[in-house]
C-alpha positions as CSV (number, residue, x, y, z in Angstrom):
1,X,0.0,0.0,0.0
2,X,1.6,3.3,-0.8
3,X,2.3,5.8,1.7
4,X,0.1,8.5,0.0
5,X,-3.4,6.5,0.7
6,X,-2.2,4.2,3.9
7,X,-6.1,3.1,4.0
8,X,-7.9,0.6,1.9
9,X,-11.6,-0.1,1.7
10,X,-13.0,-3.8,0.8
11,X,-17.0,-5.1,1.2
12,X,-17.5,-8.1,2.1
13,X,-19.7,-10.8,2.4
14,X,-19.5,-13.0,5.2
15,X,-20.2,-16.5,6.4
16,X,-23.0,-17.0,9.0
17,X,-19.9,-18.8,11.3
18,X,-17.5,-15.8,10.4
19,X,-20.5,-13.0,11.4
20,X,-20.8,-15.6,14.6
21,X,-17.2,-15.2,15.6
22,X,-17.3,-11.3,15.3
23,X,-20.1,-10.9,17.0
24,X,-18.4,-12.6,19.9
25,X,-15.2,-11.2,19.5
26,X,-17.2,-7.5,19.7
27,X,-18.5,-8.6,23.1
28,X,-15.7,-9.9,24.6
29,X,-12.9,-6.9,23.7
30,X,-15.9,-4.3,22.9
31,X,-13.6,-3.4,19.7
32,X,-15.6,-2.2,16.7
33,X,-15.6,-4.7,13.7
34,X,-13.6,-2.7,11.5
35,X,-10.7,-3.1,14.1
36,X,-11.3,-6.9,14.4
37,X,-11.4,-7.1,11.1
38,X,-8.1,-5.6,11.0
39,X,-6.9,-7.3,13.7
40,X,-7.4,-10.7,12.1
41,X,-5.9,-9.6,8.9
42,X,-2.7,-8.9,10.9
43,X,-2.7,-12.4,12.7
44,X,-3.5,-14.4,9.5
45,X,-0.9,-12.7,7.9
46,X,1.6,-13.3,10.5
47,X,0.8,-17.4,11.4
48,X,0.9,-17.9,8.0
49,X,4.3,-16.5,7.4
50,X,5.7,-18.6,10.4
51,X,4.4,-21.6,9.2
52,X,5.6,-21.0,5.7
53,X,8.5,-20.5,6.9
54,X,8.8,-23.9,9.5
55,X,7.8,-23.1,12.4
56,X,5.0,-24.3,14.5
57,X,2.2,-23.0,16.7
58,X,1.7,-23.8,20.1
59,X,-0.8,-23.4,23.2
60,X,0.5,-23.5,27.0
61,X,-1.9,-24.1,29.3
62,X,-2.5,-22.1,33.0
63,X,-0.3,-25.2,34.0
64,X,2.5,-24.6,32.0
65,X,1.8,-27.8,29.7
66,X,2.3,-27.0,25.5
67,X,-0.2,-28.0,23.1
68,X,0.6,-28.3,19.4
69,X,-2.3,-26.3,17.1
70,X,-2.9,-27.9,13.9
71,X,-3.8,-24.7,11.5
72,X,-4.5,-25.5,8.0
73,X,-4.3,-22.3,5.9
């Protein structure tokens, strides 16, 4: 994206599951969508560079135990 228009519009359509998870996501960080939807952008973008590039993703529980996620992209 070029420095002299930093912000780009898309419309979307989504899933019933995908409106699902952002209407969750809204009540649990009371971000607006447009930030989630940023957000996720951002994360997608970086788990799928780390696994293209070897690496794995993992989960450590409260008690300190790791849990391999399986993320198919």
């Amino acid at each position: 994206m070029s420095e002299e228009n930093p912000v780009g519009r898309v419309n979307v359509a989504l899933v019933a599951e995908a409106v699902d998870a952002l209407a969750k996501l809204q009540d649990r960080t009371g971000l607006k969508k447009v930030d989630l939807v940023n957000r996720a952008l951002q994360v997608y973008e970086f788990i799928d560079a780390e696994l293209k590039a070897g690496k794995q993703v993992l989960l450590r529980d409260e008690d300190g135990r790791d849990q391999l996620v399986k993320i198919f992209l």
